[in-house]
N, C-alpha and C positions, 0 to 999 in steps of 0.2 A: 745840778750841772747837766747840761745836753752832751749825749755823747756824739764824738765826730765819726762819719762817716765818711768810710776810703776803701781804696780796693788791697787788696790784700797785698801786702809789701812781702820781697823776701827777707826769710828769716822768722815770717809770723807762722810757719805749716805749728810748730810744735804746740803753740800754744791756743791754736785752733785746735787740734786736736784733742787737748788737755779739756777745752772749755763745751767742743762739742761730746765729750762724752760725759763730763759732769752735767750739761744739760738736760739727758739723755738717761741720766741712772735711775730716777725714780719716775719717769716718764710712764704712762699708762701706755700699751700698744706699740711697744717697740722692738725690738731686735738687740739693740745695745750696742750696735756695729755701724752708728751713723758716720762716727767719724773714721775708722776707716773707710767706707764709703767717700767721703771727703778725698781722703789720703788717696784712694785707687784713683778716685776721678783728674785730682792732680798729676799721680802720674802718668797718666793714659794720655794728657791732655786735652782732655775733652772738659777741665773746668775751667768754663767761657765765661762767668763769672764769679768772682769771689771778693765781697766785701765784709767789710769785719768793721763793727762800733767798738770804738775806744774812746775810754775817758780817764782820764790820769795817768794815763801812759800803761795801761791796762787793758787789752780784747776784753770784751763781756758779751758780744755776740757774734757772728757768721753767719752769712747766707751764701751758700754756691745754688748755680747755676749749670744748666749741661744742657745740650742737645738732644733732643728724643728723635726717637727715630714714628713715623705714622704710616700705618698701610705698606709698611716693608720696602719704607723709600719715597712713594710716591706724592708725597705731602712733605714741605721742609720749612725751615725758619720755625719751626716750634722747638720752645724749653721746655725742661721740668726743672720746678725752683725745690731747692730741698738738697740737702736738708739747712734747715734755719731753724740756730742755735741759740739762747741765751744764758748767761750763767745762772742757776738756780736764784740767787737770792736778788736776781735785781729782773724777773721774769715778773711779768703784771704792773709793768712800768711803762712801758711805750718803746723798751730798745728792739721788741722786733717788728713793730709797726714800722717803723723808723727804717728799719734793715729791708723791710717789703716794698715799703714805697720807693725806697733808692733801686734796688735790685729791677722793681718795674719798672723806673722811668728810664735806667738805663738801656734796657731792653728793647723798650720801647724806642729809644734811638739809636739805637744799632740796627735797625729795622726788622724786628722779631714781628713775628704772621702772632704769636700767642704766647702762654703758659698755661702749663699744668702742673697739678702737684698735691697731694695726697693728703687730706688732714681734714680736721674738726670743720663742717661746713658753716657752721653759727660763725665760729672766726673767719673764716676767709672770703665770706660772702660779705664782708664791708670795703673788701678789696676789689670785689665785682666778679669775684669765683664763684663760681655754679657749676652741679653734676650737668654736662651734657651727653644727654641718650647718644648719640653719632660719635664718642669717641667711649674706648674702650681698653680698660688694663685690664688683662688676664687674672683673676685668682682674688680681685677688690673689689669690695661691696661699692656698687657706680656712686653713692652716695658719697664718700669718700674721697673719689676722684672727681677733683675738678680743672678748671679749664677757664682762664680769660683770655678775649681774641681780641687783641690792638687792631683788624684786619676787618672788624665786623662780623664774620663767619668763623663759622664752624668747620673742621674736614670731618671726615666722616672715616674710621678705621681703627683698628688695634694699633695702642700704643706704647711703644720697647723704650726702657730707658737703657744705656750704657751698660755693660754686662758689670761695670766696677760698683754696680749695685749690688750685686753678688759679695762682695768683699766680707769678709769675718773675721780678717786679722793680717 
């Protein structure tokens, strides 16, 4: 069965919450505070998107969306996708390809300049994610951080995601 992809309904924060930290527990390189992160970025309003794969009437994944900030302003229409969640035992299936390619294509028509977003580069480079020298997270090996530009280019600066990235409970 294909799961359906939609944008997050109300009613779903809990069990987003539920499935982004079981994704999350025995994760390698993590903090363990994704899904509050989730939860601060919902309340702050700054999560610009939020879709969730369902099958059987069941969340088994989540991808949010947020606004970054670059060069303290002066660069705009870029996201950071993240975090993107799937439940442990249906992970190596194709439900967060699935959740990537929606989250991009919507983006991508909402007229987003890019993404960025922090992760294994082997995986996200069939997405068309690449470390770029000219942008820059403070404290993250550049390898790490990468960057697609629906826009063609690149900007060139430090870049701040939402402070409810900071969240720990």
């Amino acid at each position: 069965m294909t799961p359906t992809i939609r944008s997050e309904a109300a009613g779903d924060a809990p069990a987003i919450h539920a499935l982004t930290r079981d994704a999350f527990q025995s994760a390698p390189h993590t903090s363990h505070t994704e899904q509050h992160v989730v939860d601060a970025l919902r309340e702050a309003g700054v999560l610009s998107l939020s879709l969730v794969a369902e099958e059987g009437g069941r969340l088994i994944g989540h991808v949010a969306c947020s606004p970054v900030v670059i060069d303290e302003g002066a660069v705009t229409g870029w996201f950071g996708l993240g975090p993107i969640s799937v439940l442990p035992e249906r992970q190596g299936r194709g439900v967060g390809a699935l959740l990537m390619r929606a989250a991009l294509s919507e983006l991508r028509s909402r007229g987003a300049a890019g993404v960025v977003l922090l992760g294994d580069p082997a995986y996200y480079a069939r997405f068309g994610f690449a470390a770029v020298a000219s942008l820059v997270l403070p404290d993250v090996p550049p390898e790490v951080f990468q960057a697609l530009s629906f826009s063609g280019g690149f900007p060139a600066g430090v870049v701040r995601y939402h402070a409810a990235f900071d969240a720990t409970g």
